[in-house]
VMD Tcl script that draws the C-alpha trace (Angstrom):
set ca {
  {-29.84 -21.59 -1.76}
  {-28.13 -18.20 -0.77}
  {-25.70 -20.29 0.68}
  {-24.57 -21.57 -2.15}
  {-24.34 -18.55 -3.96}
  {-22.63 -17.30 -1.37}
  {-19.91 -20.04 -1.01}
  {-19.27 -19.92 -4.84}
  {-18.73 -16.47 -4.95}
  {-16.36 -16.63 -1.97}
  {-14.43 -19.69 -3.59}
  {-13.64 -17.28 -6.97}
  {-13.11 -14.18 -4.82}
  {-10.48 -16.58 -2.93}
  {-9.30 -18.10 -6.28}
  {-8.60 -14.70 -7.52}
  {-6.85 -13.51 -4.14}
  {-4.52 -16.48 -4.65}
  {-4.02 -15.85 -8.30}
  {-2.41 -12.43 -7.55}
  {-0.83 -12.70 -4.18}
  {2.20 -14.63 -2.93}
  {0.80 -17.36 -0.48}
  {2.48 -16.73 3.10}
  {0.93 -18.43 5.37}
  {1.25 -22.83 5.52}
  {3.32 -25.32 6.24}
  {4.06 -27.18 2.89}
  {5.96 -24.44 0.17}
  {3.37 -23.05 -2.47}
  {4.02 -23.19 -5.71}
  {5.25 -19.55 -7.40}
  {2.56 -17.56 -7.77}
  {1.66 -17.16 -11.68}
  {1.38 -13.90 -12.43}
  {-1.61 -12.86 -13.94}
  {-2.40 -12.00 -18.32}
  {-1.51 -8.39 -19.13}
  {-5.32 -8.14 -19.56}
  {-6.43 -10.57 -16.85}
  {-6.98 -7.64 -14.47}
  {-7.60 -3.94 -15.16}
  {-5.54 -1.35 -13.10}
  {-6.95 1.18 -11.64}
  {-4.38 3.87 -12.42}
  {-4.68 3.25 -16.25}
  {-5.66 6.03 -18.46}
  {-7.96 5.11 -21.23}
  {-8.27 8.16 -24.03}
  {-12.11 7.81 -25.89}
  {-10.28 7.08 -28.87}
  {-8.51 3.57 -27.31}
  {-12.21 3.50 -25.51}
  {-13.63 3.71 -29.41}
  {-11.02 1.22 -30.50}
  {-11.75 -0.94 -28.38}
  {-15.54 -1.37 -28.38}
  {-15.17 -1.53 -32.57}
  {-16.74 -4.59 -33.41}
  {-13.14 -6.97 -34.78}
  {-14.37 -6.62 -38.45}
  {-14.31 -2.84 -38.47}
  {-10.60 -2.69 -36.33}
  {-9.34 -2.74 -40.20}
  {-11.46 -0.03 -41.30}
  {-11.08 2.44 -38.42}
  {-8.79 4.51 -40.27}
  {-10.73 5.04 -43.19}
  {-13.49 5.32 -41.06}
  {-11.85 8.70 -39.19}
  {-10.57 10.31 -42.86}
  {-14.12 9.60 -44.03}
  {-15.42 11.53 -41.09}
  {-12.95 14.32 -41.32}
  {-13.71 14.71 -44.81}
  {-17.40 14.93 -43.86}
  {-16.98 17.14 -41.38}
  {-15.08 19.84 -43.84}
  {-17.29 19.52 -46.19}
  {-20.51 20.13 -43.70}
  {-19.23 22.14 -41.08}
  {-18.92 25.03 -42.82}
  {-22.49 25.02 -43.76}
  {-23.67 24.25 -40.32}
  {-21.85 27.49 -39.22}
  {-23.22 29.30 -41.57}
  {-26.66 28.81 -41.09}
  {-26.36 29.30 -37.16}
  {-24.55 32.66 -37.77}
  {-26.80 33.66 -40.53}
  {-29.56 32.84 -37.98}
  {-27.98 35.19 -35.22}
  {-27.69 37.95 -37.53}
  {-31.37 37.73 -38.46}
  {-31.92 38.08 -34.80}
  {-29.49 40.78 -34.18}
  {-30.75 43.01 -36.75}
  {-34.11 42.23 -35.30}
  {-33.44 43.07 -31.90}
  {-31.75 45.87 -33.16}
  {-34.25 47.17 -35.08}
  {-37.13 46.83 -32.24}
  {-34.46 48.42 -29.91}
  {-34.24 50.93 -32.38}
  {-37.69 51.49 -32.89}
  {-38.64 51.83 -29.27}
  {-35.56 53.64 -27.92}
  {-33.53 55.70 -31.11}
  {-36.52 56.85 -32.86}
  {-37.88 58.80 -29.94}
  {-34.87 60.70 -29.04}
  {-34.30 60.97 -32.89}
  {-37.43 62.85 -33.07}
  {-37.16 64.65 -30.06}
  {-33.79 66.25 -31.16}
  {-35.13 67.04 -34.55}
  {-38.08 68.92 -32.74}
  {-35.66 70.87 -30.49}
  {-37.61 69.02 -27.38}
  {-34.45 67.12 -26.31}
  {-32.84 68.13 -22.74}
  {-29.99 66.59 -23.92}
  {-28.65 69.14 -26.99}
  {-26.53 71.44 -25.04}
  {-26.17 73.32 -28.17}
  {-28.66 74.62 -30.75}
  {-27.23 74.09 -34.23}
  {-26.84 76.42 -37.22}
  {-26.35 79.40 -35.08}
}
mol new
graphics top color blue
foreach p $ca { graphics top sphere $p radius 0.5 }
foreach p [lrange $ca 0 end-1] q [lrange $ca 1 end] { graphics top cylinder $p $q radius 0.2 }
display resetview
């Protein structure tokens, strides 16, 4: 059975060669070689952009659509987008002024105190003098 297999993928791997190559070797002339579909064979050096990817893989009733389909989206997105950046910044600032305020609690309220109290080694000056 592999052998089979085998031999039938070697006869369209040798169907294909033929297909794309000029035939050199033999004694009677081949025919031309046909040259193969624009899309009969991908080439490797082509460039495919997601949005011709996208195109592409659209299912043939929505190739119509796809340009309502992208204004729809960029609508969306102007609408939402600003509200989605809003909440995330609103969220950092809720946890800036949080940090801040436990860094300010632990570290600025000490040496606040300290100063007041004339404790602090770092006044070089004493005020109201």
């Amino acid at each position: 059975m592999a052998d089979d297999n085998t031999e039938e993928v070697m006869r369209k791997a040798d169907a294909l060669i033929r297909r794309t190559r000029v035939f050199i070797a033999g004694s009677s002339p081949a025919p031309p070689p046909t040259p193969p579909a624009e899309d009969d064979l991908p080439v490797l050096t082509d460039i495919v952009t997601e949005r011709e990817a996208a195109l592409a893989t659209a299912p043939p009733h929505m190739q119509q659509h796809l340009d309502a389909l992208r204004e729809e989206i960029s609508r969306w997105l102007e609408q939402e987008l600003p509200q989605a950046v809003l909440k995330v910044t609103d969220g950092l600032a809720d946890q800036l002024m949080g940090e801040l305020n436990d860094q300010a609690e632990k570290k600025l309220l000490p040496r606040l105190i300290s100063r007041l109290d004339g404790t602090s080694s770092t006044s070089g000056h004493k005020e109201g003098g």
